[in-house]
C-alpha positions as CSV (number, residue, x, y, z in Angstrom):
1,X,0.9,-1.3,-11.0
2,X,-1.0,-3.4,-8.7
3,X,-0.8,-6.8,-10.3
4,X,2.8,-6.4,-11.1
5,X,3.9,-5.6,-7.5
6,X,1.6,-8.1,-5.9
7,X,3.1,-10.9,-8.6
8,X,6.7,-9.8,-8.0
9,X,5.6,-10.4,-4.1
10,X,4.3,-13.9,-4.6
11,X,6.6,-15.2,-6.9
12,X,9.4,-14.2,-4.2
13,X,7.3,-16.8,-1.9
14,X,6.2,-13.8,-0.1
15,X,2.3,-13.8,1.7
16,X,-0.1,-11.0,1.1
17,X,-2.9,-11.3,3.0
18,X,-3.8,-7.5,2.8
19,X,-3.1,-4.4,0.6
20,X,-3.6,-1.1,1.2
21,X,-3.8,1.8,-1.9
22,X,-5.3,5.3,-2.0
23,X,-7.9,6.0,-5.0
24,X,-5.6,5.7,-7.6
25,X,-6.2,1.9,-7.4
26,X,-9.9,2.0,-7.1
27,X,-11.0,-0.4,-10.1
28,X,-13.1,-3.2,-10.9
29,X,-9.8,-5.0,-12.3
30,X,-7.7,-4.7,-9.0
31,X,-11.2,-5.6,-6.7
32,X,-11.0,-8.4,-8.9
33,X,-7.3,-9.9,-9.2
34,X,-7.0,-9.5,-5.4
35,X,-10.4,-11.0,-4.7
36,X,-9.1,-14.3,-7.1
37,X,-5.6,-14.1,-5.0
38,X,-7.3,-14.0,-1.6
39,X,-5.9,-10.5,-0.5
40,X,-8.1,-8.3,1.6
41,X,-8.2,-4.8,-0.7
42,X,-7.7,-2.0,1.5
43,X,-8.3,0.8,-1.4
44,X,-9.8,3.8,-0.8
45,X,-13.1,4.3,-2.6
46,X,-14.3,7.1,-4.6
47,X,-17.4,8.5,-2.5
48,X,-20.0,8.4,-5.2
49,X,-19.2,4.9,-5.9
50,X,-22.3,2.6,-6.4
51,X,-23.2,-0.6,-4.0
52,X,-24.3,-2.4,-7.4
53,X,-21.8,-5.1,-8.9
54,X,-21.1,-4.1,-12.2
55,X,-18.5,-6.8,-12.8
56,X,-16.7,-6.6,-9.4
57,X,-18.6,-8.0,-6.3
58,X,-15.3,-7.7,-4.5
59,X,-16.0,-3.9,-4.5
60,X,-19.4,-3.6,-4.4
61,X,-19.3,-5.5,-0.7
62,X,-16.5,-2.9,0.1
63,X,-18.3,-0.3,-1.0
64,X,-21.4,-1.6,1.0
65,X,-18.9,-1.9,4.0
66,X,-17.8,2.0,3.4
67,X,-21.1,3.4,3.3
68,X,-22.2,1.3,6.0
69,X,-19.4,2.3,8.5
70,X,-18.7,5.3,7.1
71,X,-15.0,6.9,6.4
72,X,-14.2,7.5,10.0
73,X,-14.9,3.9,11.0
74,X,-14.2,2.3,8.0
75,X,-10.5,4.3,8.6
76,X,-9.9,3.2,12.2
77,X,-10.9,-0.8,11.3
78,X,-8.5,-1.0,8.7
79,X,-6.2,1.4,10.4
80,X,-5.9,3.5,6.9
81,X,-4.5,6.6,7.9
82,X,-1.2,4.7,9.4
83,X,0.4,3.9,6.2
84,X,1.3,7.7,6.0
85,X,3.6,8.2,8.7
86,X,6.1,5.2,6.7
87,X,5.2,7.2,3.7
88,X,6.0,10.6,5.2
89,X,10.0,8.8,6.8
90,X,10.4,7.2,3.1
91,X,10.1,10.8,1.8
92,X,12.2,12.1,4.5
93,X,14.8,9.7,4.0
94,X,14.9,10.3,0.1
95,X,14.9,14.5,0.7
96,X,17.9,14.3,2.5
97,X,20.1,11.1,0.5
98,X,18.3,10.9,-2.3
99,X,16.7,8.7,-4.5
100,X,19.3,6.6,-5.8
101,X,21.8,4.3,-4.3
102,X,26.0,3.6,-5.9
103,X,26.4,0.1,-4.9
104,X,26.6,-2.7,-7.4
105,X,25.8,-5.7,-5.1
106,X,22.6,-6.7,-3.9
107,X,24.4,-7.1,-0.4
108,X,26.1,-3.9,-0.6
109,X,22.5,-2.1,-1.8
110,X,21.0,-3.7,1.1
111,X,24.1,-2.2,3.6
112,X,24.2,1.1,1.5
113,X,19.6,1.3,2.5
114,X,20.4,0.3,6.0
115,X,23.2,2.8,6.4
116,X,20.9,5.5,5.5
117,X,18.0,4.7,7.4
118,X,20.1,5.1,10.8
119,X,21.8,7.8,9.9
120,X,18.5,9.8,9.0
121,X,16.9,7.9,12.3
122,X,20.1,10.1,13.7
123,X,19.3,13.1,12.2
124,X,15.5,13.6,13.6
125,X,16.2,12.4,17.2
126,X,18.6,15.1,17.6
């Protein structure tokens, strides 16, 4: 799902300059597309990974990088371990109002989101 999201981005006139992805996303194919769209990969790598090319240089630098640093550095540089607390409010968020919305209209979607958001933001500062 990689390219597809990062294609939906761009052709919205969005930027990406840097994406982050657990193992799941660890291949020579995304190392690849993002290296060719000039988007720093922040994947996590699979720890018996090899330094040698094989197709992706993109990944073999980054695995280079990993071992070099280590995962505690490498971690705190990229700041990886942040992108969980948005994960763990996302979830929160869809426990309590679920995962769909009723509105029709993109605006109305947007309002219906927005709605929720403060309303769970109510919820957990109580």
């Amino acid at each position: 799902m990689l390219k597809p999201l990062v294609k939906q981005i761009k052709g919205r006139g969005g930027e990406i300059t840097r994406v982050y992805g657990d193992g799941g996303y660890d291949s020579r194919e995304n190392f690849n597309y993002l290296a060719e769209n000039n988007v720093e990969p922040v994947i996590k790598i699979r720890s018996n990974s090899s330094t040698k090319s094989r197709g992706s240089p993109s990944r073999a630098k980054r695995v280079r990088e990993l071992k070099e640093l280590g995962h505690e550095r490498w971690k705190d540089k990229y700041r990886y371990g942040c992108r969980w607390t948005t994960e763990s409010f996302f979830s929160g968020v869809k426990r309590v109002f679920g995962e769909t919305c009723r509105a029709r209209s993109t605006e109305a979607l947007f309002q219906e989101v927005k709605m929720k958001f403060i309303f769970y933001n109510m919820l957990i500062s109580v």
